[in-house]
C-alpha positions in Angstrom: 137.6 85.5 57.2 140.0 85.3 60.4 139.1 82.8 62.3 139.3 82.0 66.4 142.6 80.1 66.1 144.2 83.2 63.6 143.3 85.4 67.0 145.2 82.9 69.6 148.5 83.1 67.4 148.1 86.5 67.7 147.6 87.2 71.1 150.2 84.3 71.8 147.5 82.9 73.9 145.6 79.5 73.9 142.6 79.1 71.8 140.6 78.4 74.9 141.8 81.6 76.7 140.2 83.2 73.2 137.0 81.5 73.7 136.7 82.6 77.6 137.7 86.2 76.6 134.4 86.1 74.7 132.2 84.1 76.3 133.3 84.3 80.0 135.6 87.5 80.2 135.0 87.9 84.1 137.1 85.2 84.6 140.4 86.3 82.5 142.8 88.9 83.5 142.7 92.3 82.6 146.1 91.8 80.5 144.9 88.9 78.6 141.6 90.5 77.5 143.9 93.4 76.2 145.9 91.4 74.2 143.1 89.2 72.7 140.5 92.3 72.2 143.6 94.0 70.5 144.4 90.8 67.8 140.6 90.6 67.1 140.5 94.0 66.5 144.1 94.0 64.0 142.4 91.0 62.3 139.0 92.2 62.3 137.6 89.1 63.8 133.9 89.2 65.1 132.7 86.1 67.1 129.5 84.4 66.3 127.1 84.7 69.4 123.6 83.0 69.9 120.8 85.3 71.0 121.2 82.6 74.0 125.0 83.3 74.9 124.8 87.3 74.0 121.8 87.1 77.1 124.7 85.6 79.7 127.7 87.3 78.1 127.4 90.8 79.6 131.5 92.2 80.3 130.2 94.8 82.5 132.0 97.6 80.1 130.7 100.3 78.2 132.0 102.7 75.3 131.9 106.5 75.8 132.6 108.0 72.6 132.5 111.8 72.4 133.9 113.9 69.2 136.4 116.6 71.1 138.4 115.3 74.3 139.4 118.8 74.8 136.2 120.3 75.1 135.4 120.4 79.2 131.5 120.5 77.9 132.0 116.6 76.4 134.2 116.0 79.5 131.8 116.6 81.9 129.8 114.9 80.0 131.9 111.2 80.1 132.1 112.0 84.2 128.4 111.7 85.0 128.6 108.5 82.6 131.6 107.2 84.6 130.1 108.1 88.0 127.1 106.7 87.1 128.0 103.4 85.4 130.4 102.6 88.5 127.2 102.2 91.0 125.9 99.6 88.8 129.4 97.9 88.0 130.4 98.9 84.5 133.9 100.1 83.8 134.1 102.8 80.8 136.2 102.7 77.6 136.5 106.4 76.4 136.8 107.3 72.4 136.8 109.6 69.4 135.0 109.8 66.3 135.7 112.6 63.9 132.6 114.8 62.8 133.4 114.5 59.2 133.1 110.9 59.0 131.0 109.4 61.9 133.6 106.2 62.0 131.9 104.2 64.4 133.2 100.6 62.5 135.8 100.1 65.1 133.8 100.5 68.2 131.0 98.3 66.9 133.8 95.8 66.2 134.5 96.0 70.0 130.8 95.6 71.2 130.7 92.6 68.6 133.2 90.8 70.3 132.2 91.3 73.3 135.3 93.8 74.2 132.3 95.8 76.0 128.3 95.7 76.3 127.2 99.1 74.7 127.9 102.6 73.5 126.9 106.2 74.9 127.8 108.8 71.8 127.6 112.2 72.5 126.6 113.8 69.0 126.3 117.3 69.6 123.7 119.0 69.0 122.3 119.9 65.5 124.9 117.1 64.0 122.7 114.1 62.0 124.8 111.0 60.5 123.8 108.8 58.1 123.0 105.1 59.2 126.2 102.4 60.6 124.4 99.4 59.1 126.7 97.3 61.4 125.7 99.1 64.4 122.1 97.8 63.9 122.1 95.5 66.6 124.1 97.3 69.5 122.9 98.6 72.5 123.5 102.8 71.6 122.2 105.5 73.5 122.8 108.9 72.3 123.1 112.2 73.2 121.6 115.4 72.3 120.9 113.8 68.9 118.8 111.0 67.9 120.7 108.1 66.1 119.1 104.9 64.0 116.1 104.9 66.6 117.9 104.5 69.5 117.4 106.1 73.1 118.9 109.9 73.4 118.4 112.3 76.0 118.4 115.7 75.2 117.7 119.7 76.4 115.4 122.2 74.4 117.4 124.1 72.0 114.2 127.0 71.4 113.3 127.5 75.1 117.0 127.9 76.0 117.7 130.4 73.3 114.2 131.9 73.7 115.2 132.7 77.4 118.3 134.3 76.6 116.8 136.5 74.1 113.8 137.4 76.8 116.4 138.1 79.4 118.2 140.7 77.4 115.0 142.6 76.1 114.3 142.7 79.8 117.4 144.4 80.4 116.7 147.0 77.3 118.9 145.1 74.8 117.1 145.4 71.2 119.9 145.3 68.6 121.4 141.4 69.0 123.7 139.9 66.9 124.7 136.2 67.1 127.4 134.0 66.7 127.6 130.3 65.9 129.0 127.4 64.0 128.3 126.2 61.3 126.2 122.8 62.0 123.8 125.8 63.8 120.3 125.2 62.8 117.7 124.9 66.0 119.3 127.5 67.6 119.9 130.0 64.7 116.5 129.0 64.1 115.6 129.6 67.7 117.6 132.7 68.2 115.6 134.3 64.6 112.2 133.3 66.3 113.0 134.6 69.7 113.7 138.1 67.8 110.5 138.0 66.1 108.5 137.0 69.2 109.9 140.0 70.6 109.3 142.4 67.5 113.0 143.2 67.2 115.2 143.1 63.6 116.9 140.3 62.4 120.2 141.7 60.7 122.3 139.0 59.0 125.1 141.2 59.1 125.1 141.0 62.8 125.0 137.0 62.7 128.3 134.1 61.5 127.9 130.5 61.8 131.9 129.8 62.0 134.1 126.5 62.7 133.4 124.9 66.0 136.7 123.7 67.0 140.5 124.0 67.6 142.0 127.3 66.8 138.9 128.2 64.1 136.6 129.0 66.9 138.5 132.2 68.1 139.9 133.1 64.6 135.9 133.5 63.8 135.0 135.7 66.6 138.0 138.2 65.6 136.6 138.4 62.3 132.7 139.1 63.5 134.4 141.7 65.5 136.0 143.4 62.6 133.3 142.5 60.5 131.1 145.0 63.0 133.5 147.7 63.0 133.9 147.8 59.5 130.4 148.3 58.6 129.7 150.1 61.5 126.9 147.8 62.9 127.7 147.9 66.6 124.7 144.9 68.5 124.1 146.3 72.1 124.1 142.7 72.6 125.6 139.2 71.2 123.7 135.5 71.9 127.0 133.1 71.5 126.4 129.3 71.1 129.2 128.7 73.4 131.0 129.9 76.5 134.5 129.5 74.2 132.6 131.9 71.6 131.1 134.0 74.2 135.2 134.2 75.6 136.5 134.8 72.3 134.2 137.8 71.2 134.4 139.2 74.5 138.6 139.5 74.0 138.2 141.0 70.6 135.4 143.7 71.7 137.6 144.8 74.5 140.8 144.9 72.4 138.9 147.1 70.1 137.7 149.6 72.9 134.8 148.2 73.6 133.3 147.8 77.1 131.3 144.4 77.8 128.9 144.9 79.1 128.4 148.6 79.4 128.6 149.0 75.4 127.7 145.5 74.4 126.1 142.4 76.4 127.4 138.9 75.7 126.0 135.7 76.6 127.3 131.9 75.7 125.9 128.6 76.3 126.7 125.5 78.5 128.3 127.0 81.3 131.2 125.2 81.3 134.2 126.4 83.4 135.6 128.9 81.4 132.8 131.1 82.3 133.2 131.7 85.8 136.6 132.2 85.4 136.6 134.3 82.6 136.4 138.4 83.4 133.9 139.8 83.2 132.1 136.1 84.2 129.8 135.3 81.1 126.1 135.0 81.4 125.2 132.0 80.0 122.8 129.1 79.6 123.6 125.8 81.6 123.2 122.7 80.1 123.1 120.1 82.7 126.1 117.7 81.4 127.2 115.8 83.7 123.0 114.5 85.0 122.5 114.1 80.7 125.6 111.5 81.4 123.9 110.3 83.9 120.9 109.3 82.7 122.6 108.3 79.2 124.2 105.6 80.8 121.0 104.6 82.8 119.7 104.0 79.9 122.5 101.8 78.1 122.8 99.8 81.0 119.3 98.9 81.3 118.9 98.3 77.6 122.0 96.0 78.0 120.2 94.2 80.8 117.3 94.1 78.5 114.6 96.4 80.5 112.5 98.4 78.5 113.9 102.4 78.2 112.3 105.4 76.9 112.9 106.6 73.7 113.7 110.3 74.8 114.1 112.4 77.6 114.1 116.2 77.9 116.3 117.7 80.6 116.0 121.8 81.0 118.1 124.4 81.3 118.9 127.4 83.0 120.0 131.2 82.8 123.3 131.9 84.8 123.6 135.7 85.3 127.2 137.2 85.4 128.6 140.1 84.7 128.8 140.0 80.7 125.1 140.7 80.0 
């Protein structure tokens, strides 16, 4: 087991600069934080801290962990966290985990010694991880998930998707397809309820649940599109479970000689940037990602400052009308 004097050789600091990193980091530089939080980390050191010293030992920096840094939709979402966190003094560390296997160990190392206060995760919808015994103790607030009882805010997968599917029976649409990933389940679900609400078919040949990232996402809506044409199942209309899906199948309809949205409607979710831009501009559903931020890190900060938080709160959506459906 490392101990505190393993860390100073490390960092090439004092052993007393360790100990004020941890217990009194407001009043070390910047630079020497850096350096300690980095050896403690390499050596896998976690301080000891009395329920006492944890109460007087807040660093005034949260962790921000999202599972794609490309995607503009987690983006957002770290901005309202930021932007929120700065009114009440906090600074942000921003990280990854991968989806396959939840690795949280080395940001709970960082909360554990006092490298920061407190995690927001953004799960993503419809994604459930087992249990980080070592993250027991942490202040976590999630979101769009719930995780090991903690706080998460959330929106409401069915109404959202049950919209959707009333706005394009309203506009005479009865044949819909849809087109997901493959951790889909509430709105699949949601989607196959809305149908039946409505008295239309469901027709798995008009539905994929494909990859949700990186190059994967567009390779499966070429191959719904094909898949269509080649059994001759033309939708008059497709839900998407993102705006990047919703981009993607629109390319491959029109390539084909397909006109969206005169022979087929298309609609995404979360209105992030790409559809505005994106011609025709996609009707879509809009999550409200950079307020969820918000409020996450409301949340974590009061928890950190030990006030009592909800356990969940429900933010809704709404229907923005382009020209795609």
């Amino acid at each position: 087991m490392p101990s505190i004097k393993d860390v100073a050789r490390e960092a090439h600091v004092s052993i007393a600069t360790v100990s004020r990193v941890f217990n009194n980091p407001r009043v070390v530089s910047d630079e020497t934080k850096t350096k300690v939080y980095f050896a403690a980390e390499k050596l896998g050191y976690t301080p000891n801290f009395s329920a006492k010293t944890l109460k007087k030992s807040i660093v005034g920096t949260m962790i921000v962990i999202v599972p794609d840094i490309s995607n503009t939709f987690f983006i957002d979402i770290v901005r309202g966290v930021q932007n929120y966190a700065e009114t009440r003094g906090y600074n942000i560390l921003m990280g990854r985990f991968d989806i396959h296997r939840f690795d949280l160990q080395r940001y709970v190392r960082l909360v554990k010694s006092k490298a920061a206060d407190g995690m927001v995760i953004a799960i993503g919808h419809n994604r459930h991880f087992a249990p980080v015994p070592e993250a027991k103790d942490i202040p976590i607030v999630t979101i769009e998930e719930e995780f090991m009882g903690n706080p998460y805010v959330y929106i409401d997968n069915y109404q959202a998707i049950n919209e959707i599917v009333e706005y394009l029976v309203s506009k005479k649409r009865k044949r819909i397809g849809f087109l997901g990933f493959k951790s889909e389940r509430e709105r699949f679900l949601a989607f196959k309820n809305a149908l039946m609400k409505n008295k239309l078919e469901f027709d798995e040949e008009l539905t994929k649940k494909g990859a949700e990232s990186g190059e994967a996402v567009y390779t499966g809506a070429r191959e719904y599109v094909e898949r269509i044409l080649r059994i001759g199942k033309i939708p008059d209309s497709i839900v998407c479970a993102s705006d990047v899906l919703a981009a993607s199948v629109i390319k491959w309809l029109t390539k084909n000689g397909l006109r969206v949205p005169q022979d087929v409607a298309v609609t995404g979710f979360d209105n992030i940037e790409v559809a505005e831009l994106f011609q025709p501009g996609i009707t879509t559903v809009e999550q409200p990602r950079e307020t969820m931020g918000r409020e996450a890190a409301r949340l974590l900060i009061n928890k950190i400052e030990g006030h009592e938080v909800p356990k969940k709160i429900a933010f809704q959506t709404r229907i923005v009308i382009r020209e795609s459906a």
